[in-house]
TIVOPA-112146 format. One line per 4 residues: number of its first residue (from 0); their letters; for each residue x, y, z of N, C-alpha, C. Coordinates in steps of 0.2 Angstrom, whole numbers. Each point is the difference from the previous one (the first is absolute). Layout:
! TIVOPA-112146
NUM	A	X Y Z X Y Z X Y Z | ... $
//
This chain:
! TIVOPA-112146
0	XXXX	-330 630 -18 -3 -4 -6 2 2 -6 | 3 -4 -6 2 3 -6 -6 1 -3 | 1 7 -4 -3 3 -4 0 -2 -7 | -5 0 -5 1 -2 -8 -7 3 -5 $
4	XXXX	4 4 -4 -5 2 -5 -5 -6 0 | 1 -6 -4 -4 -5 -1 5 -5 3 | -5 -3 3 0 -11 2 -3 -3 -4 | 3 -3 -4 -1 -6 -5 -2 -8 4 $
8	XXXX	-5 -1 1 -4 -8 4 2 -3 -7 | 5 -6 1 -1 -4 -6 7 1 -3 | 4 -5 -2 8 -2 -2 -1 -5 -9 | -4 3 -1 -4 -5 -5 2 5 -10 $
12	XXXX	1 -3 -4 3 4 -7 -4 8 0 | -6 -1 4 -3 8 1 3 4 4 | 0 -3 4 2 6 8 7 0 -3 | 5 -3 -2 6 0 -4 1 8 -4 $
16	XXXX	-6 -3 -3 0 7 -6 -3 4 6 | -3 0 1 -3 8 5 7 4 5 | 4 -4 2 5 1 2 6 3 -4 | 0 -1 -6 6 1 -4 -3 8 -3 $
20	XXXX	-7 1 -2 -2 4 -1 1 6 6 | -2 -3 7 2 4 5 6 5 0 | 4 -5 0 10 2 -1 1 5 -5 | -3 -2 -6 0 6 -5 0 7 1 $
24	XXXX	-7 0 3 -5 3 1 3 6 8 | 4 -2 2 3 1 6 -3 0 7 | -5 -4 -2 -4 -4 7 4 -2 7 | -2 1 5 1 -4 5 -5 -5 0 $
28	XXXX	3 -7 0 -4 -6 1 4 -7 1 | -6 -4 3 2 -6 2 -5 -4 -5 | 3 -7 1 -3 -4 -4 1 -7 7 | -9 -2 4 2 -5 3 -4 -5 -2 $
32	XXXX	6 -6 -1 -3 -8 -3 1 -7 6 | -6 -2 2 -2 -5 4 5 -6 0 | 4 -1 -8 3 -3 -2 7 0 -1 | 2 -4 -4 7 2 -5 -3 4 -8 $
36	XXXX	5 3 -3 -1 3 -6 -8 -1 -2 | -4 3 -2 -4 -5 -7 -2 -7 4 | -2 0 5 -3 -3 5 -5 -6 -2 | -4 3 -5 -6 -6 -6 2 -4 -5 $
40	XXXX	6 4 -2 3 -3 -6 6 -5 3 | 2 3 5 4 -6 5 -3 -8 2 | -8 2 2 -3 -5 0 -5 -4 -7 | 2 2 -3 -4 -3 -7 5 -6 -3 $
44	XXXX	-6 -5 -3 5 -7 -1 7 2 -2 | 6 -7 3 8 1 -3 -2 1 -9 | -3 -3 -2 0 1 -7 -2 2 -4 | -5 5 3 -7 5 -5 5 4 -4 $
48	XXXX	-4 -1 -5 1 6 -6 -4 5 -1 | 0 8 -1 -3 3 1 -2 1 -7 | -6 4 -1 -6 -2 -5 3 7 -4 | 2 6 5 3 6 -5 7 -2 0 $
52	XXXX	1 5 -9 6 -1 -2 4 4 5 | 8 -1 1 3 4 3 0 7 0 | -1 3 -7 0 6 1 -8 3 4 | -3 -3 -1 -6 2 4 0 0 8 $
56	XXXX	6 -4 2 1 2 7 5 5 4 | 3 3 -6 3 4 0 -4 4 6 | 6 7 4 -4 5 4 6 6 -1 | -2 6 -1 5 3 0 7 1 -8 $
60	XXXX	-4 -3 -4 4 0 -5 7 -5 0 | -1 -4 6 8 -3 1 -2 -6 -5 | 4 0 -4 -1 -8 -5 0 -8 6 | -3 -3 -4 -1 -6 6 2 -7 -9 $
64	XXXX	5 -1 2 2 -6 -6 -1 -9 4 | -2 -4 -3 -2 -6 0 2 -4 -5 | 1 -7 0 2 -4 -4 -7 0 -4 | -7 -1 2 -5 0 -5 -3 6 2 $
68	XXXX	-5 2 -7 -5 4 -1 -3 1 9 | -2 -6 3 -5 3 3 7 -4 7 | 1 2 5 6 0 6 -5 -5 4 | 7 -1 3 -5 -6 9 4 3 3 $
72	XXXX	-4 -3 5 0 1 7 7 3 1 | 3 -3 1 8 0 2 4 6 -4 | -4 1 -7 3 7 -1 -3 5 1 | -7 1 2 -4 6 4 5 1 5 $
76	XXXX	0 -7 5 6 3 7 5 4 -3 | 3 -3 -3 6 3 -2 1 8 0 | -5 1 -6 0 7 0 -2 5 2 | -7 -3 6 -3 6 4 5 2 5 $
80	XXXX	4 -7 2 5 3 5 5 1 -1 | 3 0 -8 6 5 0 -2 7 0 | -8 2 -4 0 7 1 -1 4 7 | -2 -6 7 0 2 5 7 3 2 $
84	XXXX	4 -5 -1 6 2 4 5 3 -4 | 0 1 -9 4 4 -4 -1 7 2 | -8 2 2 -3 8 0 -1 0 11 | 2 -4 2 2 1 6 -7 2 3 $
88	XXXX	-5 -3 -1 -7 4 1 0 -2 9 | -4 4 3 -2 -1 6 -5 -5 3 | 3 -4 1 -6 -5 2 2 -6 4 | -7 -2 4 1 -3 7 -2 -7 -1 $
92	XXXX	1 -5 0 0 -7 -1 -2 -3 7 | -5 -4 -2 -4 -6 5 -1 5 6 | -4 5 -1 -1 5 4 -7 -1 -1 | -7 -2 3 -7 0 -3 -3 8 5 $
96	XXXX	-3 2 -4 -4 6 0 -7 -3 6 | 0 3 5 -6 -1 4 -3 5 0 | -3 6 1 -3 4 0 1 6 -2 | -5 1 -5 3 10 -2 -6 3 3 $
100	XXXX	0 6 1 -5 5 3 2 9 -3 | -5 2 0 1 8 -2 -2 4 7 | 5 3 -1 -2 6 6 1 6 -3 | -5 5 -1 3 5 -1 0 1 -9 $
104	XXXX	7 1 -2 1 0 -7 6 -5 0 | 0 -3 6 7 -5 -2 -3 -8 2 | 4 -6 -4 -4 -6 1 8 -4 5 | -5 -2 6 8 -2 5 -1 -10 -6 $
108	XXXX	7 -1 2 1 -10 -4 1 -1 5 | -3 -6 3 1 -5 6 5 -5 -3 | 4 -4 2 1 -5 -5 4 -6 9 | 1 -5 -2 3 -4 4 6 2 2 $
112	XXXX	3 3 -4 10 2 3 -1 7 2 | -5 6 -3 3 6 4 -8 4 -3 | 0 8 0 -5 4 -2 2 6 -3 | -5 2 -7 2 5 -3 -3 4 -2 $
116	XXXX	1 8 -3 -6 2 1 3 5 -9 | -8 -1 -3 1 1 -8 -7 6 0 | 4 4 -5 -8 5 -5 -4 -4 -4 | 4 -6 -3 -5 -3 -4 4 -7 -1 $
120	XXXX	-7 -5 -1 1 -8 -1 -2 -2 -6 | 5 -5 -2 -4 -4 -6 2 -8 1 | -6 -3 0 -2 -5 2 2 -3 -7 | 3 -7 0 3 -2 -5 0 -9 1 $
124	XXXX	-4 -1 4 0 -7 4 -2 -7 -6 | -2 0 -8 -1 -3 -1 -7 -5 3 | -2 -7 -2 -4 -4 3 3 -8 1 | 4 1 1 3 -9 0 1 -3 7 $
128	XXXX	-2 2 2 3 -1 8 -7 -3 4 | -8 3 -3 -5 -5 5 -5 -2 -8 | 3 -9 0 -4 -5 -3 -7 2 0 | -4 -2 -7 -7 1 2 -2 -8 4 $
132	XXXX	-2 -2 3 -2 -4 5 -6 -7 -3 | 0 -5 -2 -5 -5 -2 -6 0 5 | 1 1 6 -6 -2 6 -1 -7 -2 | 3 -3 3 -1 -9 -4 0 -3 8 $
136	XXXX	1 -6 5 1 -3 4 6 -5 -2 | 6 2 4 7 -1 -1 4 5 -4 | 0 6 -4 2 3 0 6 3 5 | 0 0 5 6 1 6 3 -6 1 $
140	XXXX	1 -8 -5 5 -1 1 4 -2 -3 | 8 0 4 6 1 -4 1 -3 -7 | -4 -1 -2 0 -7 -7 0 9 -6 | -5 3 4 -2 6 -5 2 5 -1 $
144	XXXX	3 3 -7 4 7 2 -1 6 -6 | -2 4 1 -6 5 -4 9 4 -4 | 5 -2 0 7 1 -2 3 -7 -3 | 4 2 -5 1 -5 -4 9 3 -2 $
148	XXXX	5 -5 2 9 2 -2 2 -4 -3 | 1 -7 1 3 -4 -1 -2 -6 -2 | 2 -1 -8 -6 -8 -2 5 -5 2 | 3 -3 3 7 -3 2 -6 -5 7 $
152	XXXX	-1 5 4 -4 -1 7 -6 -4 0 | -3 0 -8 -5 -5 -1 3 -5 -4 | 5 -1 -1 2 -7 -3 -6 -6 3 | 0 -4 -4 -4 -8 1 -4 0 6 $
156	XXXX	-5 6 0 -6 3 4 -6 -1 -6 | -5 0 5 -6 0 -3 -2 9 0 | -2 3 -3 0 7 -1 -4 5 -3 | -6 2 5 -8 5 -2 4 6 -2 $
160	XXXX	-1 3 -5 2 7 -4 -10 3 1 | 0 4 4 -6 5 0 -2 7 -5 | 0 -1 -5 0 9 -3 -1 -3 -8 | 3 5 -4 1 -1 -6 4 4 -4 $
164	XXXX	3 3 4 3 9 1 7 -1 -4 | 4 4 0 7 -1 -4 4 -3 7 | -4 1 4 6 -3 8 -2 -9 -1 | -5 1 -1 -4 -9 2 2 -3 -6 $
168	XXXX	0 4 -6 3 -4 -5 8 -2 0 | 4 3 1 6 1 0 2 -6 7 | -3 0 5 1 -3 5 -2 -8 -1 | -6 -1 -4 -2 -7 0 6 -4 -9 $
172	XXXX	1 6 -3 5 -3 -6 8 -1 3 | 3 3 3 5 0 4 0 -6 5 | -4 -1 2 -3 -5 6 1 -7 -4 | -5 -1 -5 2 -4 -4 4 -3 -3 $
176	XXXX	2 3 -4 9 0 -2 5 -2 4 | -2 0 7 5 0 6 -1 -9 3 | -5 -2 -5 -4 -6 4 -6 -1 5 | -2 6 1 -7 -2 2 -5 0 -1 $
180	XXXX	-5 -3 2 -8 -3 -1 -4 9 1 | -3 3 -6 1 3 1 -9 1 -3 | -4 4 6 -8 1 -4 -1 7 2 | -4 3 -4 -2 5 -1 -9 1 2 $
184	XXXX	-1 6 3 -7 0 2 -2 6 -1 | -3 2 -4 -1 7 -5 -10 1 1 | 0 6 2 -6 2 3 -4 1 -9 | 3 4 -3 -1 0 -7 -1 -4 -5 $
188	XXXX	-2 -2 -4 -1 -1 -5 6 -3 -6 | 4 5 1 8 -3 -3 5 5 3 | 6 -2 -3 6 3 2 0 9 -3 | 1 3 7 -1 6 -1 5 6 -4 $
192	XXXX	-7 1 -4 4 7 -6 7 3 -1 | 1 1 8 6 4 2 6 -3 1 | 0 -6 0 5 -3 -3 6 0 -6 | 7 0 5 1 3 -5 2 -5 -8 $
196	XXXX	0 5 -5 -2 -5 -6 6 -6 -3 | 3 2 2 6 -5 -3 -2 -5 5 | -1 1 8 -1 -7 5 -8 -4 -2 | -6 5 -2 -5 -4 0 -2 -5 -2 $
200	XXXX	4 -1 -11 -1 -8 -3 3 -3 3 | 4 -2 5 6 -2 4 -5 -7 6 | -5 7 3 -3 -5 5 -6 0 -3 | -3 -1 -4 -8 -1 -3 2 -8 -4 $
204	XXXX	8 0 -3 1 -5 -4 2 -7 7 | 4 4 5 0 -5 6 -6 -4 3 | -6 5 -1 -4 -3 2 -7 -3 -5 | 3 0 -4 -4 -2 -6 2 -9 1 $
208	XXXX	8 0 0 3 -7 -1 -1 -4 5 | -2 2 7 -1 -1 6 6 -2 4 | 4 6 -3 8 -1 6 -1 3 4 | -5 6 1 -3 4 7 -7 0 -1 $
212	XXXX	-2 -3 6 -7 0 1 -2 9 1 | -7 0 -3 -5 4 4 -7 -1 0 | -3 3 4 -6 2 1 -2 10 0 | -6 -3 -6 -2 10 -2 -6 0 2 $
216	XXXX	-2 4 1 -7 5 5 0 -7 6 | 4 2 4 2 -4 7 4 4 7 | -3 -3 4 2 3 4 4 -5 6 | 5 3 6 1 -4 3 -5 -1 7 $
220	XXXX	-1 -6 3 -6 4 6 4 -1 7 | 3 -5 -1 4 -1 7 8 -5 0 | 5 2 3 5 -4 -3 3 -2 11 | 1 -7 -4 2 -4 6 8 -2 0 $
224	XXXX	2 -4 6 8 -3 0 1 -1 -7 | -4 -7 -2 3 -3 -9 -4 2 -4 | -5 2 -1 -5 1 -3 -4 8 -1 | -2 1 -3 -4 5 -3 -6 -2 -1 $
228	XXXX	-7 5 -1 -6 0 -3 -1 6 -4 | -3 -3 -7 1 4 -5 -9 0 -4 | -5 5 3 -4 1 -5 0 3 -7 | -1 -7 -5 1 1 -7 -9 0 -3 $
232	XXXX	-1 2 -6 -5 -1 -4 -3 -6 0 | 1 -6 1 -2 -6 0 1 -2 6 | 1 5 5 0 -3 8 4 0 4 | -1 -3 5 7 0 5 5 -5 -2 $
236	XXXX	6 4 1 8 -5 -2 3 0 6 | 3 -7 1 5 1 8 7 1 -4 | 5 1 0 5 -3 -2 5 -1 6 | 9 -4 -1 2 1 2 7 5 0 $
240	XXXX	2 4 7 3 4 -2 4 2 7 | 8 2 -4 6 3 7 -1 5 -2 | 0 4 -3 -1 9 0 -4 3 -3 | -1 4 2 -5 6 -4 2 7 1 $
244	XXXX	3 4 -8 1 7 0 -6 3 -2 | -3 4 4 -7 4 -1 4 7 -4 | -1 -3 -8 4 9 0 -5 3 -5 | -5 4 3 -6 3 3 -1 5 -1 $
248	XXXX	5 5 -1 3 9 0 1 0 7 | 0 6 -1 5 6 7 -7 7 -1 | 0 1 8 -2 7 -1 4 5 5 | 0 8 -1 2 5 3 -1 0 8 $
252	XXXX	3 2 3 -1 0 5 -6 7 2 | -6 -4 0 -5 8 1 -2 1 6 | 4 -3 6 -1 2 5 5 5 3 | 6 0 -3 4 1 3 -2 9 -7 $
256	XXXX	-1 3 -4 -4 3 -6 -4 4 5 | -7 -3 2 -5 3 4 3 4 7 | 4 -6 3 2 6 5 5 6 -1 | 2 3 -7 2 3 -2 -4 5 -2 $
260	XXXX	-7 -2 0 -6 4 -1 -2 2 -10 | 4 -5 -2 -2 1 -7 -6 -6 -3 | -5 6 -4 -5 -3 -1 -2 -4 -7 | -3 -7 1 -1 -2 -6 -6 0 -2 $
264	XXXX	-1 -5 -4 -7 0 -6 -3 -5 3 | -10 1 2 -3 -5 3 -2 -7 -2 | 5 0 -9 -1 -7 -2 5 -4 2 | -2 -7 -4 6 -6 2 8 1 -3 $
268	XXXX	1 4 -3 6 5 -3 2 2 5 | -3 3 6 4 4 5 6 4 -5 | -1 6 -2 5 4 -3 2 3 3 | 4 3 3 1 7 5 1 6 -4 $
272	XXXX	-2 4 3 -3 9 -2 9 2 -3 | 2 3 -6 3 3 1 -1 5 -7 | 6 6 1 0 5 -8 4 -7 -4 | -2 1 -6 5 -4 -5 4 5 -5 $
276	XXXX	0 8 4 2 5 -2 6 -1 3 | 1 -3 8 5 4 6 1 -6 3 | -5 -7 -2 0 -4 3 0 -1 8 | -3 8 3 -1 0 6 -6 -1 3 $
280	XXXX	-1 -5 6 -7 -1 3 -4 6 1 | -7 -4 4 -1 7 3 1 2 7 | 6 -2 2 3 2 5 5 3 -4 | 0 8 2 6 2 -2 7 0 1 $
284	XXXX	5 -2 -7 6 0 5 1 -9 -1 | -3 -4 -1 0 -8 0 -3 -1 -6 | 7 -4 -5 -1 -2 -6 1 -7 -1 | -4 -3 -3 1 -6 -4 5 -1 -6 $
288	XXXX	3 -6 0 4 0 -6 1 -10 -2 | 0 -1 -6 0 -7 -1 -7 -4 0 | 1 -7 -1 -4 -3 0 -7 0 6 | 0 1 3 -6 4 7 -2 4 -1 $
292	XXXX	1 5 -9 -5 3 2 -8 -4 -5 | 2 -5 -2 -7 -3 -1 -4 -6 5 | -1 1 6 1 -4 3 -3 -7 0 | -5 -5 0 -2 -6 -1 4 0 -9 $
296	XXXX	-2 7 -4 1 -3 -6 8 -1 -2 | 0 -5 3 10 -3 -1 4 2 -4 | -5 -2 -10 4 0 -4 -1 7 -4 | -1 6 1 1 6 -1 5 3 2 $
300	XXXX	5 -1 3 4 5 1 7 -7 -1 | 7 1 -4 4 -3 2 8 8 -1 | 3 -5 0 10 3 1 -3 7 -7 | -2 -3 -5 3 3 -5 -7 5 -2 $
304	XXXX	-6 0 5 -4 5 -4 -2 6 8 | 6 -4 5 -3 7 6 8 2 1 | 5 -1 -1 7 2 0 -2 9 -2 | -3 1 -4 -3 7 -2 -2 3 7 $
308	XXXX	-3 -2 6 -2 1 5 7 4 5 | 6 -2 -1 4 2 4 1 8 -4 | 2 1 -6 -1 8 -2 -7 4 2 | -5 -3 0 -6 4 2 1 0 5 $
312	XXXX	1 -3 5 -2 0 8 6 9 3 | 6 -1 -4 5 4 3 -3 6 -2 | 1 2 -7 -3 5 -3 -6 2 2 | -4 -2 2 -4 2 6 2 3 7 $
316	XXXX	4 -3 2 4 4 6 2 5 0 | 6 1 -5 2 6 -2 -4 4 0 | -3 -1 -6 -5 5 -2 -5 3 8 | -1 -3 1 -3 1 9 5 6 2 $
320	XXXX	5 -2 2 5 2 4 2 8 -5 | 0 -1 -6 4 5 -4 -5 7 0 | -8 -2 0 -4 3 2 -2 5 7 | 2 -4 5 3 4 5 -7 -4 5 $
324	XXX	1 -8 -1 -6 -3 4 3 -4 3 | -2 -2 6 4 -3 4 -2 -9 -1 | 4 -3 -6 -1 -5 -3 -2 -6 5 $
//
């Protein structure tokens, strides 16, 4: 079974940097991703613009240049995966992680193609991978998709946008401009905060003119073959509809967290326990890094303010090690 200072769960711009830090650092380590490169950012709409400027996504001091201020999609790939394979970093692709256990002072890594066995883990998994779920009747089907790529797909569709988010915004303005019939169904009160600012006069003005329908403090209750049920303020609304993007948020995977034995906080935050000195849980030896460590709360952690996480997590190993502790 091969051995590794650190196993890096997660191929994602942190586990990237935790890995480059490794190499530095003269780590043995692997870095395994269930994916391709950047696995989330893979799957995030063809056209999304990210909200931080490019230098903000920087990792490791490597300049990251862009046509504008703030990079898309297509240059995030770019560049996480030149740094992958410029720095030759070690990592295992569309390989998903099944099981870690501690025995002893070592943690063995299950994974679907083979087994490994490491002093210490940092979990790097991000949250995009399980949707928060509507609990609605129809929700399971194929009409509905908690992911959103391509506005091309809803041409001259009838078209439910669920959220109010930068994803539900960006999906229902793209959608429409592509030609679709496009309604919005927003639990809140208006277009939410965190939107980003250059897109939000964009869709408040769209829906002022009534070139995209919405409904605020609404919910959906059931959605059928052509049709949808929409609880609004003045009552029930049926409309007609071929699709529906629930885009809802994502949460961490906290089952796959728990049977790792790390512990969270008893409110609806679910934080998981960890130093924000070492960033190590309280399982010794098993470190958090990136946007999971805040768990339900989504928007506290991104690229550009946990990237800091891969220097702390290593620096801590060392220092383990340097002290004569079996890290």
């Amino acid at each position: 079974m091969p051995e590794f200072d650190v196993v890096i769960i997660g191929g994602g711009p942190i586990g990237i940097a935790c890995g480059l830090e490794a190499k530095k650092k003269g780590l043995s380590y692997l870095i395994i991703e269930k994916g391709p490169i950047v696995n989330s950012l893979f799957n995030y709409p063809i056209n999304m613009q990210f909200f931080s400027s490019s230098e903000k996504l920087e990792i490791d001091g490597i300049p990251f240049i862009s046509k504008e201020a703030k990079p898309k999609r297509n240059e995030a790939l770019e560049y996480y995966r030149r740094i992958v394979t410029s720095n030759n970093l070690n990592i295992h692709l569309f390989e998903a992680v099944e099981r870690v256990s501690k025995t002893n002072d070592n943690f063995e890594v299950q994974t679907a193609k083979a087994n490994y066995s490491a002093q210490n883990i940092i979990v790097a998994t991000g949250f995009y991978d399980i949707p928060n779920l509507i609990h609605v009747p129809g929700e399971e089907l194929p009409k509905v998709s908690h992911y959103y790529k391509d506005p091309h797909f809803y041409a001259s569709q009838k078209l439910a946008v669920i959220g109010a988010s930068n994803s539900a915004v960006d999906a229902a303005l793209e959608c429409w401009r592509k030609g679709s019939e496009v309604t919005m169904i927003v639990r809140e009160p208006e277009i939410g905060q965190r939107v980003k600012y250059w897109v939000r006069p964009d869709i408040i003005n769209r829906i002022k003119e009534g070139s995209i329908a919405a409904y605020f403090n609404a919910n959906v209750t059931e959605i059928r073959g052509t049709e949808i049920d929409i609880v609004t303020p003045e009552g029930k609304v049926t409309i007609p509809n071929d699709f529906v993007l629930a885009l809802t948020g994502y949460m961490p995977n906290f089952e796959f967290l728990e049977h790792l034995g790390i512990a969270f906080s008893e409110d609806e935050k679910r934080l998981p326990q960890y130093d924000p000195e070492t960033m190590e849980t309280n399982v010794e030896g098993l470190y958090l890094a990136g946007v999971i460590c805040g768990g339900m709360e989504t928007h506290k952690w991104f690229i550009e303010n946990s990237r800091v996480h891969a220097p702390t997590i290593i620096e801590a190993i060392t220092k383990k090690s340097s002290e004569g502790v079996k890290p």
